[in-house]
Backbone as JSON Lines, residues from 0, in Angstrom:
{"i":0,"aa":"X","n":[0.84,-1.17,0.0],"ca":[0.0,0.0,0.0],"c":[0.89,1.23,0.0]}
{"i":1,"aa":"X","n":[0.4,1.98,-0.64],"ca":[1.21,3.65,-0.61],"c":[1.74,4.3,0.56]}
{"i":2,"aa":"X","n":[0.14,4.17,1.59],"ca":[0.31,4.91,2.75],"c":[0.94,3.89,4.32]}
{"i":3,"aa":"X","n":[1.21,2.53,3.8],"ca":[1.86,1.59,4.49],"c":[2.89,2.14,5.31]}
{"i":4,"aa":"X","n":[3.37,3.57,6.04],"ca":[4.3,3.65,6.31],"c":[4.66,3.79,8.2]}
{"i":5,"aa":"X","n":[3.6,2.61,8.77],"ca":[3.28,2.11,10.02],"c":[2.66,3.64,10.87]}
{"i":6,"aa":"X","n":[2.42,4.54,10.17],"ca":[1.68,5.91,10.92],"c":[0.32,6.0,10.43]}
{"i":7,"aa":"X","n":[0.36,5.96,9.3],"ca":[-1.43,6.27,9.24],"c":[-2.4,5.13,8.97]}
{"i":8,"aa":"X","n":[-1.91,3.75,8.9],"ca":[-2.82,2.61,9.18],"c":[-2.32,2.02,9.97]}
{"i":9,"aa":"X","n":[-3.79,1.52,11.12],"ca":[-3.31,0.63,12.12],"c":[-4.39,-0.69,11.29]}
{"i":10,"aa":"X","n":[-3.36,-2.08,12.18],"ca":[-3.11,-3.15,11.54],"c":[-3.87,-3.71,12.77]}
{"i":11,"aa":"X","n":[-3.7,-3.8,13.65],"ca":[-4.39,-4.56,14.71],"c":[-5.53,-3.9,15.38]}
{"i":12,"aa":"X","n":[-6.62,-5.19,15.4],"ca":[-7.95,-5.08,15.91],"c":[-7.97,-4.66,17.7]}
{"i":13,"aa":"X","n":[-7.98,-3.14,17.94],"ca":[-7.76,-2.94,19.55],"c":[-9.61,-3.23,20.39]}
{"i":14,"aa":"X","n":[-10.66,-2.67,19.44],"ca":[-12.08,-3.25,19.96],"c":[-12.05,-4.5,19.65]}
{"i":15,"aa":"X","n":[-13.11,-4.73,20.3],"ca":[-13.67,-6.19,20.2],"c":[-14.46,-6.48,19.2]}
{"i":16,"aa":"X","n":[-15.01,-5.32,19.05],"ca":[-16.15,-5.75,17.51],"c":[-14.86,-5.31,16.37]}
{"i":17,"aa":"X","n":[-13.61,-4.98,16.61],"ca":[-13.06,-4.85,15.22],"c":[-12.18,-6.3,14.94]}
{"i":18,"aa":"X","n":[-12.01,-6.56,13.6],"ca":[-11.69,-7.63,12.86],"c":[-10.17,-7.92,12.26]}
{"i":19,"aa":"X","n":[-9.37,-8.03,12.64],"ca":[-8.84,-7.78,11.38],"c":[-8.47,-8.57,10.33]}
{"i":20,"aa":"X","n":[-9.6,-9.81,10.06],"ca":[-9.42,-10.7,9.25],"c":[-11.0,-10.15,8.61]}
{"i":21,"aa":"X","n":[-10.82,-9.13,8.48],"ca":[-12.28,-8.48,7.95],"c":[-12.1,-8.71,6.24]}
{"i":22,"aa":"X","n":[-13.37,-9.11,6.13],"ca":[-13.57,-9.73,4.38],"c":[-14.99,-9.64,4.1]}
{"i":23,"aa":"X","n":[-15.88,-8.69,4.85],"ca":[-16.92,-8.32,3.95],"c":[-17.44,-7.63,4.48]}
{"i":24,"aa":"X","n":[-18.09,-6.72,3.97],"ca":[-18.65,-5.48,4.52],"c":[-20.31,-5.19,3.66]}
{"i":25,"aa":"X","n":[-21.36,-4.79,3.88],"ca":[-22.5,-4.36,3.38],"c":[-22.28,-3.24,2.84]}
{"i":26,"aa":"X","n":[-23.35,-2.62,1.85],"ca":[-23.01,-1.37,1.52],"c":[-23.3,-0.43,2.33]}
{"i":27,"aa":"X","n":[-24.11,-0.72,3.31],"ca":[-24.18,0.13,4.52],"c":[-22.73,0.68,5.58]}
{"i":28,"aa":"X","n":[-22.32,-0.05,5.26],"ca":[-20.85,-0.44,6.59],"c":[-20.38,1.22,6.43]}
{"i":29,"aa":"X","n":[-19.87,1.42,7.31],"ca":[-18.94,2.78,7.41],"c":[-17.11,2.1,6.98]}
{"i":30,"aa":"X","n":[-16.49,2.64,6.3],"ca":[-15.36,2.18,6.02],"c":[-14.89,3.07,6.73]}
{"i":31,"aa":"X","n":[-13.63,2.08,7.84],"ca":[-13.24,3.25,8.61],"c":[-11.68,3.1,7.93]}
{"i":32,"aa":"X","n":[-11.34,4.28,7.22],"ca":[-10.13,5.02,6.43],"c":[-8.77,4.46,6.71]}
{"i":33,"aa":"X","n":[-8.51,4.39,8.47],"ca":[-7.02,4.24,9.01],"c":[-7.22,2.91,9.41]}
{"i":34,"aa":"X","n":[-7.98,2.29,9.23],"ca":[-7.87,0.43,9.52],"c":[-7.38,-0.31,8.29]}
{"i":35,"aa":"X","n":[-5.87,-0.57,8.54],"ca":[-5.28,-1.3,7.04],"c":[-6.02,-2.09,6.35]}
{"i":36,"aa":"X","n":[-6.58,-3.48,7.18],"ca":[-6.92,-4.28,6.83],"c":[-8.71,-3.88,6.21]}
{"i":37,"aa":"X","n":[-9.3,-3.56,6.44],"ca":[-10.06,-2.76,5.33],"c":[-10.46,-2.3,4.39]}
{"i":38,"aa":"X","n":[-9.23,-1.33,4.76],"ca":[-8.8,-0.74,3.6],"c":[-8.88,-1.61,2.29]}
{"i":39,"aa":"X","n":[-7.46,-2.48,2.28],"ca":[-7.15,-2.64,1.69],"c":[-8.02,-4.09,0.87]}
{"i":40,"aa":"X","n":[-8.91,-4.72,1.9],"ca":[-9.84,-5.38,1.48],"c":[-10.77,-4.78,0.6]}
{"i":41,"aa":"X","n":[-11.19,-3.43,1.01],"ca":[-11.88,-2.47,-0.02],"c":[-11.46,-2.48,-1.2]}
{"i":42,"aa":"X","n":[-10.16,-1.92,-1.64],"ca":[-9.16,-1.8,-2.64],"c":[-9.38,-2.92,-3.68]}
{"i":43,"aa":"X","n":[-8.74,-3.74,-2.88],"ca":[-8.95,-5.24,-3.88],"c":[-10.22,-5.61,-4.39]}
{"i":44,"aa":"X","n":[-11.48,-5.12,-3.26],"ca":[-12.55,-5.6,-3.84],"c":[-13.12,-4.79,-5.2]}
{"i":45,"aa":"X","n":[-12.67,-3.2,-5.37],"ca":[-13.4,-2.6,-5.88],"c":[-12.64,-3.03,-7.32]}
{"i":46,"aa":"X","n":[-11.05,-2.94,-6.98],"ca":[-10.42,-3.16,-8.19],"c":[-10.46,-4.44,-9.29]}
{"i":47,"aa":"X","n":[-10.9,-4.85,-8.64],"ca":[-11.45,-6.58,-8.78],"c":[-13.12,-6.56,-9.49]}
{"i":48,"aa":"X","n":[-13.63,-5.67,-9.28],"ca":[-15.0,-5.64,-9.67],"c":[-15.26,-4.51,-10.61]}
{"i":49,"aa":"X","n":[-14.45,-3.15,-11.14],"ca":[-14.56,-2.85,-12.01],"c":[-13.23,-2.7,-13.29]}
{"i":50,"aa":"X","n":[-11.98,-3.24,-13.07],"ca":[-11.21,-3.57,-13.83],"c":[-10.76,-4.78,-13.65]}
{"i":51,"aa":"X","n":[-10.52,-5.49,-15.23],"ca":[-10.28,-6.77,-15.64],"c":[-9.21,-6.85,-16.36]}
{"i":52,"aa":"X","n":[-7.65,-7.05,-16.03],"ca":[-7.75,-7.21,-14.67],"c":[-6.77,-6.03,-14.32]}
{"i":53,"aa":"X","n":[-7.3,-5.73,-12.48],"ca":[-6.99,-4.59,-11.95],"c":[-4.82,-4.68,-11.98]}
{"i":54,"aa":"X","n":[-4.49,-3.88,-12.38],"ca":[-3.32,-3.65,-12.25],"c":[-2.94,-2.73,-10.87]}
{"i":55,"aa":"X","n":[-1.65,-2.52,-10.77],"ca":[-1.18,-2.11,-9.34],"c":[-1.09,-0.63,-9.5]}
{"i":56,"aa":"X","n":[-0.95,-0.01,-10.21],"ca":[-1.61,1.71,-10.47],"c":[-2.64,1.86,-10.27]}
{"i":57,"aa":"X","n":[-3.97,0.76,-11.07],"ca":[-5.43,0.93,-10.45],"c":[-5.84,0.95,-8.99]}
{"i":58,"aa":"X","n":[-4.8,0.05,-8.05],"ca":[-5.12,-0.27,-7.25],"c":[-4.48,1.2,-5.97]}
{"i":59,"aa":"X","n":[-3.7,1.67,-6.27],"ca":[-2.67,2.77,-5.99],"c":[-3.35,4.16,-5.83]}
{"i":60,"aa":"X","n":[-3.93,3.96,-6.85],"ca":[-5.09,5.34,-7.41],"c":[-6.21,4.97,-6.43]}
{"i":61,"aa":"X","n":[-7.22,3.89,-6.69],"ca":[-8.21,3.53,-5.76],"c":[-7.76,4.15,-4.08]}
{"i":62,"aa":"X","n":[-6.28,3.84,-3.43],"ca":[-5.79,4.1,-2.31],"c":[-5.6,5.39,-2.23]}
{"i":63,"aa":"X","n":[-5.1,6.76,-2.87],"ca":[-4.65,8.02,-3.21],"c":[-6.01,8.72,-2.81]}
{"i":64,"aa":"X","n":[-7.25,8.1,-3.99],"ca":[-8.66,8.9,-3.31],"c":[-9.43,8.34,-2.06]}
{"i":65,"aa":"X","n":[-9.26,7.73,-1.89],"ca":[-9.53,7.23,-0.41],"c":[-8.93,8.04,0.82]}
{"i":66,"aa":"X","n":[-7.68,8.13,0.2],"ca":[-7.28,9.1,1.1],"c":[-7.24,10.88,1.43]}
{"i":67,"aa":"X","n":[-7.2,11.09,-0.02],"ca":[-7.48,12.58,-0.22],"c":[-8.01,13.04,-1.1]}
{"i":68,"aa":"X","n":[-9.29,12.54,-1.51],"ca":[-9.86,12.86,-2.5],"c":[-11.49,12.92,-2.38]}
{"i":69,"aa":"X","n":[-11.95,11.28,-1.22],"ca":[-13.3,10.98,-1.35],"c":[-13.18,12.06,-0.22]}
{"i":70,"aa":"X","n":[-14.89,12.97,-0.36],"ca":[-15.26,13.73,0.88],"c":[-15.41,12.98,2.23]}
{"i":71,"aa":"X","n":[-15.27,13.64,3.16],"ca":[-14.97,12.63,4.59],"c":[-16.72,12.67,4.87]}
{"i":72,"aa":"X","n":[-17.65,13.26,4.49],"ca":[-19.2,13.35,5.27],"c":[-19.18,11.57,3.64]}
{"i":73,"aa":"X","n":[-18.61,11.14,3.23],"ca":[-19.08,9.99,2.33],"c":[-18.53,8.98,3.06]}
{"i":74,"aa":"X","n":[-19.16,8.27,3.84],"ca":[-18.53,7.08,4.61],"c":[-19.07,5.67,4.85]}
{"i":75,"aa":"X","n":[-20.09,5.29,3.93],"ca":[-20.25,3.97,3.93],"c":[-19.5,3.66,2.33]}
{"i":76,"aa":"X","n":[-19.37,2.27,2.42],"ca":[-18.54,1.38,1.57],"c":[-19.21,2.03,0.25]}
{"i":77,"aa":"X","n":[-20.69,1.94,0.04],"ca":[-21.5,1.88,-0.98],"c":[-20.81,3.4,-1.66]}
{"i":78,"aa":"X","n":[-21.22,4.32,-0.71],"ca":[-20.87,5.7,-0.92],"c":[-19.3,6.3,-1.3]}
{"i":79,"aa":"X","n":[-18.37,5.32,-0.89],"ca":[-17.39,5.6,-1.43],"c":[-16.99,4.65,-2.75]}
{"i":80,"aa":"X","n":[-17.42,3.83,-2.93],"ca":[-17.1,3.1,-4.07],"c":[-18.15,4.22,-5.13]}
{"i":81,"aa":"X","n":[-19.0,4.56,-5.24],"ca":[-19.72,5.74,-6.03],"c":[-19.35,6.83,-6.47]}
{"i":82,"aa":"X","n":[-18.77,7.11,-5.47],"ca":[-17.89,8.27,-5.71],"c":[-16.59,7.94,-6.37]}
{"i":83,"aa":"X","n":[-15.58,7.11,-6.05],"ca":[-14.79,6.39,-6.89],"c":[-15.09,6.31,-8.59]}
{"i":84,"aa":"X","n":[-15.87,5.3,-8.56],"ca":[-16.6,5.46,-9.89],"c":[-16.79,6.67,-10.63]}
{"i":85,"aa":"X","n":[-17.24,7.68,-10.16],"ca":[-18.25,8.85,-10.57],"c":[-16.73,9.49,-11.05]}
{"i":86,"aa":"X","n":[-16.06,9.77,-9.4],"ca":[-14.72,10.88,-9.96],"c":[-13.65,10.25,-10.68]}
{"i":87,"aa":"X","n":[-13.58,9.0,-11.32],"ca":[-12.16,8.23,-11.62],"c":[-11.54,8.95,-12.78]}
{"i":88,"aa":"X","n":[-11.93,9.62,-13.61],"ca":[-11.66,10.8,-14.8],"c":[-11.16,11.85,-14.14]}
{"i":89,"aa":"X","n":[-11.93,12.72,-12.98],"ca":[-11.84,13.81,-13.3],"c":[-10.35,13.9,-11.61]}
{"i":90,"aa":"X","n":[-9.8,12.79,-11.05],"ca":[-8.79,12.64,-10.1],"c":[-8.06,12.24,-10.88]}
């Protein structure tokens, strides 16, 4: 991952309801941004579902607006993969 640089994603599950063998989420779910494992489950999933097949720039880019690009009031899975979609031209 880009932002892999042990400061802005944490890797381990400190709640109890958090996962970090997390592998599916509803489109409801809130994606929470600084949880690696998430993340990057996000990443793969989206890149995986609208490019065939996703290369490691697609996947790079997907990570870049996630981080500074999608608006922060957009925070379920559904809502940021939409926005993804919508802005992938104009980022």
């Amino acid at each position: 991952m880009l932002y892999d640089d042990g400061i802005y994603y944490k890797w381990t599950a400190r709640a109890d309801h958090d996962n970090p063998y997390y592998r599916h989420g509803s489109d409801a779910t809130l994606l929470n941004r600084t949880e690696g494992y998430e993340v990057l489950y996000f990443i793969n999933h989206i890149g995986a579902k609208y490019w065939n097949p996703p290369t490691l720039g697609v996947y790079q880019k997907i990570e870049r607006m996630i981080r500074y690009y999608v608006p922060s009031n957009i925070r379920s899975h559904k809502g940021v993969e939409d926005w993804i979609i919508t802005n992938w031209q104009a980022v």
